[in-house]
OpenMM code with the backbone's topology and positions (N, CA, C; nanometers):
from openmm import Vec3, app, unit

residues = "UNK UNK UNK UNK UNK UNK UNK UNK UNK UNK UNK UNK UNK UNK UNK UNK UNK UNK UNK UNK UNK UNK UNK UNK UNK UNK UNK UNK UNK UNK UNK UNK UNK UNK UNK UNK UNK UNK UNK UNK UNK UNK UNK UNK UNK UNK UNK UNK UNK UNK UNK UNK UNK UNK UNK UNK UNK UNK UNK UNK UNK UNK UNK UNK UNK UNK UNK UNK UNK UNK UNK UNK UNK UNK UNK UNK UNK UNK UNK UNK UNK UNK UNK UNK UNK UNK UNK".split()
positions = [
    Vec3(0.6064, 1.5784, -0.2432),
    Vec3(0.5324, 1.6204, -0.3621),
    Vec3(0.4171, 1.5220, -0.3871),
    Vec3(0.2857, 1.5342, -0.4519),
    Vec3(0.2011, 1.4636, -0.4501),
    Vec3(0.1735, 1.5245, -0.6498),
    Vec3(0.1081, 1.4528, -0.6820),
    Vec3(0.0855, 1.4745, -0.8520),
    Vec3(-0.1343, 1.4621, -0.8279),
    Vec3(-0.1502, 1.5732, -0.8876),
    Vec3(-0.2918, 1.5478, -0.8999),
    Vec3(-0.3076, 1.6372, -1.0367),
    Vec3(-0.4348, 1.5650, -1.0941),
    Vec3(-0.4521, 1.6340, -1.2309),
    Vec3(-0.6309, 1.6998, -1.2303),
    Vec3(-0.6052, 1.7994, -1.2923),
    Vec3(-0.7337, 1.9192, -1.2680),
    Vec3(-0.7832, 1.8999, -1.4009),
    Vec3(-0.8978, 1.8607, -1.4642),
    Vec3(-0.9774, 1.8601, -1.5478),
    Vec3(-1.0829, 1.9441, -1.5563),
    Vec3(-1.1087, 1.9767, -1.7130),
    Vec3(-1.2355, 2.0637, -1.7362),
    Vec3(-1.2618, 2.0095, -1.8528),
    Vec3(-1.4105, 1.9660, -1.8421),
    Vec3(-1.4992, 1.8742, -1.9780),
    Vec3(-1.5405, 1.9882, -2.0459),
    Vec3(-1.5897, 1.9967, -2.1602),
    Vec3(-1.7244, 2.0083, -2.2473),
    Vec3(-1.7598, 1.9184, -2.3404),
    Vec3(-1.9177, 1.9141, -2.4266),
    Vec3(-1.9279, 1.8008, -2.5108),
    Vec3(-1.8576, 1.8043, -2.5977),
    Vec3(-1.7490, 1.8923, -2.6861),
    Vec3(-1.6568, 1.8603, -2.7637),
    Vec3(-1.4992, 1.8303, -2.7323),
    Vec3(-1.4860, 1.8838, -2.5903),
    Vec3(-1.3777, 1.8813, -2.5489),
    Vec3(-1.2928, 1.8669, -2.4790),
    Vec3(-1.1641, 1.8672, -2.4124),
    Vec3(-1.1402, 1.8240, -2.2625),
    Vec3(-1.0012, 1.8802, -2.2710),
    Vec3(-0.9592, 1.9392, -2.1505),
    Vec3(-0.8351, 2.0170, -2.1065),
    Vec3(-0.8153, 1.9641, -1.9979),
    Vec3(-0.6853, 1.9038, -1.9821),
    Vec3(-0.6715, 1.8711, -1.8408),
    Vec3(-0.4996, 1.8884, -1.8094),
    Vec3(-0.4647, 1.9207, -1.6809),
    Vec3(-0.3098, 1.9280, -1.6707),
    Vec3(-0.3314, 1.8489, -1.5705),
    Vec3(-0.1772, 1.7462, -1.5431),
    Vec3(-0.1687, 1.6563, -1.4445),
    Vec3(-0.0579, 1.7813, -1.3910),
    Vec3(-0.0364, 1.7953, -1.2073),
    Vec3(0.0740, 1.8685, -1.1801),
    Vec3(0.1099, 1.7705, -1.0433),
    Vec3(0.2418, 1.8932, -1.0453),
    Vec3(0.2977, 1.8296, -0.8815),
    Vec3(0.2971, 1.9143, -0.8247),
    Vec3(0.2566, 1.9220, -0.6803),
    Vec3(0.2288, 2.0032, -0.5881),
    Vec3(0.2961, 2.0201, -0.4694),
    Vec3(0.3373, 2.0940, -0.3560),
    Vec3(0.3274, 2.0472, -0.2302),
    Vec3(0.2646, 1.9378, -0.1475),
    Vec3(0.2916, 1.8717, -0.0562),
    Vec3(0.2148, 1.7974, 0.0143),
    Vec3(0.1532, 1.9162, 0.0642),
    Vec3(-0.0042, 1.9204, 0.1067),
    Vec3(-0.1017, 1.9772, 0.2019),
    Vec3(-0.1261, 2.1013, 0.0638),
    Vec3(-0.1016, 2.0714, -0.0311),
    Vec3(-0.2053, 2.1270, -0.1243),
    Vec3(-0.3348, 2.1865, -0.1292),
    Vec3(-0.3542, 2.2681, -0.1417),
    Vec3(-0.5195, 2.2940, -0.1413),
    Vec3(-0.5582, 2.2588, -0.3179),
    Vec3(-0.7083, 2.2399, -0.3109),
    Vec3(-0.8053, 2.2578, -0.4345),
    Vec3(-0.7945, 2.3895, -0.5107),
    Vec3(-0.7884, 2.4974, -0.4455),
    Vec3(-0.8170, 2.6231, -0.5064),
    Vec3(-0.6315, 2.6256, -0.5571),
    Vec3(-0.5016, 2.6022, -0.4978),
    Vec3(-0.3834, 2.6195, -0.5329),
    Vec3(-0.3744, 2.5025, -0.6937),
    Vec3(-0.4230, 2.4029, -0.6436),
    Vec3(-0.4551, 2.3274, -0.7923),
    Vec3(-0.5358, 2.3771, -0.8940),
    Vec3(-0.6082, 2.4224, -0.8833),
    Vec3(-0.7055, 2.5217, -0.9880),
    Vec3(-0.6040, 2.6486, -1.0565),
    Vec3(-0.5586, 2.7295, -0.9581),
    Vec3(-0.4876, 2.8342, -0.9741),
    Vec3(-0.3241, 2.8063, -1.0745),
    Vec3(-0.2790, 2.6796, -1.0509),
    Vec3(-0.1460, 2.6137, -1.0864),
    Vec3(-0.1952, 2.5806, -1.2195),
    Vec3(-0.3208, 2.4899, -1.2696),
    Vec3(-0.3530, 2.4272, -1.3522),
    Vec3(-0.3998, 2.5745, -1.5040),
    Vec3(-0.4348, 2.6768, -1.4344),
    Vec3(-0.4634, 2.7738, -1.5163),
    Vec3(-0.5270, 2.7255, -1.6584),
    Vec3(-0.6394, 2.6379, -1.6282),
    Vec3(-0.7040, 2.6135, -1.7672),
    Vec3(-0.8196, 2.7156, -1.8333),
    Vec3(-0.7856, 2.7277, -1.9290),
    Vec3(-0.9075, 2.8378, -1.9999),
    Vec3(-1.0444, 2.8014, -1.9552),
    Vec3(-1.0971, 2.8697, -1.9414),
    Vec3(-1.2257, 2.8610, -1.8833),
    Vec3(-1.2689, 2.8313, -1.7271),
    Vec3(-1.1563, 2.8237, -1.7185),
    Vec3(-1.2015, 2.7471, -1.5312),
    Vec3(-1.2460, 2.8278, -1.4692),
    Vec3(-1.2078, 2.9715, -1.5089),
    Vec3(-1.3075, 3.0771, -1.3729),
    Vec3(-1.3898, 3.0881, -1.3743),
    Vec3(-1.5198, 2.9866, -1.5272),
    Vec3(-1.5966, 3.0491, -1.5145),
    Vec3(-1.7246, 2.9161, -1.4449),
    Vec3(-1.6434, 2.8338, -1.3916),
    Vec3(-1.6888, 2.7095, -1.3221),
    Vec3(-1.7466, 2.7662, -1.2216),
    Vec3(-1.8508, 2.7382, -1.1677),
    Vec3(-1.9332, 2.7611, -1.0351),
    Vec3(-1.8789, 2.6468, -0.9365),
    Vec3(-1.8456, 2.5310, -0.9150),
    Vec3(-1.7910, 2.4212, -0.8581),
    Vec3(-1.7135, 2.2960, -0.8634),
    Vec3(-1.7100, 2.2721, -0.7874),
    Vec3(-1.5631, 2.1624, -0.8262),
    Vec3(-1.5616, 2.0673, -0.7301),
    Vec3(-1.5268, 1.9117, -0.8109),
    Vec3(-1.5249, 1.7970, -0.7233),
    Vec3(-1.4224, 1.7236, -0.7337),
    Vec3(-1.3651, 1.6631, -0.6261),
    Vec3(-1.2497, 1.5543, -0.6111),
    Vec3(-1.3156, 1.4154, -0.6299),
    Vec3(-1.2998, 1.3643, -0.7304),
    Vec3(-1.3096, 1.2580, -0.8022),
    Vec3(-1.5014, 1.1890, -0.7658),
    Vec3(-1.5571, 1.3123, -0.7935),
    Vec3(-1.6990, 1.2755, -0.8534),
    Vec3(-1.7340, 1.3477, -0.7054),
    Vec3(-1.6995, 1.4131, -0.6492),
    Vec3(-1.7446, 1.4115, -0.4758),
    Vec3(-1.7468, 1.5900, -0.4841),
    Vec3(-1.8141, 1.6640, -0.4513),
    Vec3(-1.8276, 1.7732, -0.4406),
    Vec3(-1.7124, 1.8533, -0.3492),
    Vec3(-1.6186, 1.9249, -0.3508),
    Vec3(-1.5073, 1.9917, -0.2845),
    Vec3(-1.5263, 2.1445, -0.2732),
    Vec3(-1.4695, 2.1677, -0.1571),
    Vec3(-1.4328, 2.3461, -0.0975),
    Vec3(-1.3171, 2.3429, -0.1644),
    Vec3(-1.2710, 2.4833, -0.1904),
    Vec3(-1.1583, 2.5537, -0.2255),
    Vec3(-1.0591, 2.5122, -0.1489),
    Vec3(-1.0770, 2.5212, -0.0036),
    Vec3(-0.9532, 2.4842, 0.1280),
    Vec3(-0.9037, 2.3271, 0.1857),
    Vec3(-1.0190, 2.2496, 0.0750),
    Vec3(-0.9568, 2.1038, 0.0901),
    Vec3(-0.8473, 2.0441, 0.0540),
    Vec3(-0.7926, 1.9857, 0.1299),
    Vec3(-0.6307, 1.9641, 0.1160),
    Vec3(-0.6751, 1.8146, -0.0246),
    Vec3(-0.5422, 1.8366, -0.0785),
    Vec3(-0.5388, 1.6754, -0.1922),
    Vec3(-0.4953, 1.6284, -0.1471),
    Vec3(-0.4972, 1.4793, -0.2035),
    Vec3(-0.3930, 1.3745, -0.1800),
    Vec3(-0.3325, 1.3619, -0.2885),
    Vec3(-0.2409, 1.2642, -0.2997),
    Vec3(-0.1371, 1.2363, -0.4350),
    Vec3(-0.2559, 1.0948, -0.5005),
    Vec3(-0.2791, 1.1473, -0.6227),
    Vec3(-0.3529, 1.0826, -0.6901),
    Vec3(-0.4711, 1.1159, -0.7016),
    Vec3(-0.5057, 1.2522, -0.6715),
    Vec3(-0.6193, 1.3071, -0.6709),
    Vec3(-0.6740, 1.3803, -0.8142),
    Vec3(-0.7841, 1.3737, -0.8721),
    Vec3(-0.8701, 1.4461, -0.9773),
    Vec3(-0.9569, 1.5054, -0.9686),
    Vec3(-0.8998, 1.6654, -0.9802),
    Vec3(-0.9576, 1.8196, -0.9552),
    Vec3(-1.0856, 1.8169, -1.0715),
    Vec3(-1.2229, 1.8265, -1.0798),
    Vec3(-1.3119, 1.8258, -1.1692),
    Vec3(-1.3585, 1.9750, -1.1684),
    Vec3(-1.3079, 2.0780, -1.2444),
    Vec3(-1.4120, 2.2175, -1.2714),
    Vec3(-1.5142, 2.1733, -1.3034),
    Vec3(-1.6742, 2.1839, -1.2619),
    Vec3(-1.8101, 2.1989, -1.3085),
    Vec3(-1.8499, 2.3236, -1.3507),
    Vec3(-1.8755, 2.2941, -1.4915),
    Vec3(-1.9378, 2.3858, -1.5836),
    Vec3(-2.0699, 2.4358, -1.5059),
    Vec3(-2.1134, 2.5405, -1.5577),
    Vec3(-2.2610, 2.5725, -1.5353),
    Vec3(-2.3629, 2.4635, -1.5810),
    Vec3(-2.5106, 2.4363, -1.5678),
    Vec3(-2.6021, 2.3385, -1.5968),
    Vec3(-2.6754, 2.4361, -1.6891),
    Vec3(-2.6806, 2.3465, -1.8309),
    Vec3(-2.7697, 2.4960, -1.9484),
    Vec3(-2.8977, 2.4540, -1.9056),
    Vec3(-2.9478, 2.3435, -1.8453),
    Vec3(-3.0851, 2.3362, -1.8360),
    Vec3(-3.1120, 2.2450, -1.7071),
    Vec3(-3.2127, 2.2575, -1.6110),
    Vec3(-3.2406, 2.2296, -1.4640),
    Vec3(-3.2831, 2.0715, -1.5398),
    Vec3(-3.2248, 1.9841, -1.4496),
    Vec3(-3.2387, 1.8603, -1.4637),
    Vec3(-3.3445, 1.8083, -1.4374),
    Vec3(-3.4423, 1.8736, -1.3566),
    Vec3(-3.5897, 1.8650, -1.3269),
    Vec3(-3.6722, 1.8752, -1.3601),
    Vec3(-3.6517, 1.9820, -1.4489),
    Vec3(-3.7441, 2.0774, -1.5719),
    Vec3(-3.7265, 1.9571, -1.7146),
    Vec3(-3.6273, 1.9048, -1.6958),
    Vec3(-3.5914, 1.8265, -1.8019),
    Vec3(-3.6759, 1.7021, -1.8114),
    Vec3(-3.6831, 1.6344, -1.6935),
    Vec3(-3.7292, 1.5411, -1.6008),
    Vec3(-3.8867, 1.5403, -1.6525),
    Vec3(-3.9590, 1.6618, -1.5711),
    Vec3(-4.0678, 1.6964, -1.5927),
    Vec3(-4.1324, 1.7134, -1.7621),
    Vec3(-4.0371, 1.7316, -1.8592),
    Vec3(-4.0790, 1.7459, -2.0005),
    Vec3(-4.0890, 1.5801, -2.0832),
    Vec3(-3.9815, 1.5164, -2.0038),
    Vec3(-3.9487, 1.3957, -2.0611),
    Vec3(-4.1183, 1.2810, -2.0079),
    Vec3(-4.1304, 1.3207, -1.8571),
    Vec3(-4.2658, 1.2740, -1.8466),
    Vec3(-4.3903, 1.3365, -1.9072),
    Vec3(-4.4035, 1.4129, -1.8979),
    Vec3(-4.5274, 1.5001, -2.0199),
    Vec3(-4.5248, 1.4428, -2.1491),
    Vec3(-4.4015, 1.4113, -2.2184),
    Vec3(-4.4038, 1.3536, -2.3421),
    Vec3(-4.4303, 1.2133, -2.3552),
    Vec3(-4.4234, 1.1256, -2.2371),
    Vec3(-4.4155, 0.9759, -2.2804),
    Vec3(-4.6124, 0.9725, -2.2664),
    Vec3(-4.6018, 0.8679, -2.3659),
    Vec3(-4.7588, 0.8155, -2.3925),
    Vec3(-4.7986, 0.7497, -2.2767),
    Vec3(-4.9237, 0.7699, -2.2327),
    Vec3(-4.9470, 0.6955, -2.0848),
    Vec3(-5.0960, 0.5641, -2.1359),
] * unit.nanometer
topology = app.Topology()
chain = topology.addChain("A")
for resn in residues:
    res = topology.addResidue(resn, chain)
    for name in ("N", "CA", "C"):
        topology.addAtom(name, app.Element.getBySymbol(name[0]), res)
């Protein structure tokens, strides 16, 4: 058995289940086990800050991250924040 815990942020909030699994676990069986509200509507997901496939096996001690959608392109953001500073 290996224990990994699947998290899902927002700015007010945080849901997370720690579980135990099979050894040779997949990502997507941790997602599916963890059944947190909102998670289907995640576009991607990372093992502890690192970007992950569905078919990647865990290890024991591993942290499943659902990624929310992005409300605004970090570039576009980027680009407004320089337009505004005084030159």
């Amino acid at each position: 058995m290996i224990r990994v815990q699947v998290v899902l942020a927002w700015p007010e909030r945080v849901l997370d289940r720690t579980l135990e699994l099979a050894e040779g676990a997949t990502v997507a069986e941790a997602i599916a086990a963890a059944a947190l509200e909102g998670g289907h509507a995640c576009p991607a997901v990372a093992v502890h800050g690192v970007m992950a496939r569905a078919d990647q096996v865990l290890q024991d001690g591993d942290r499943v991250e659902l990624l929310r959608p992005l409300l605004a392109d970090p570039k576009d953001n980027r680009r407004r924040r320089a337009k505004a500073q005084p030159r």
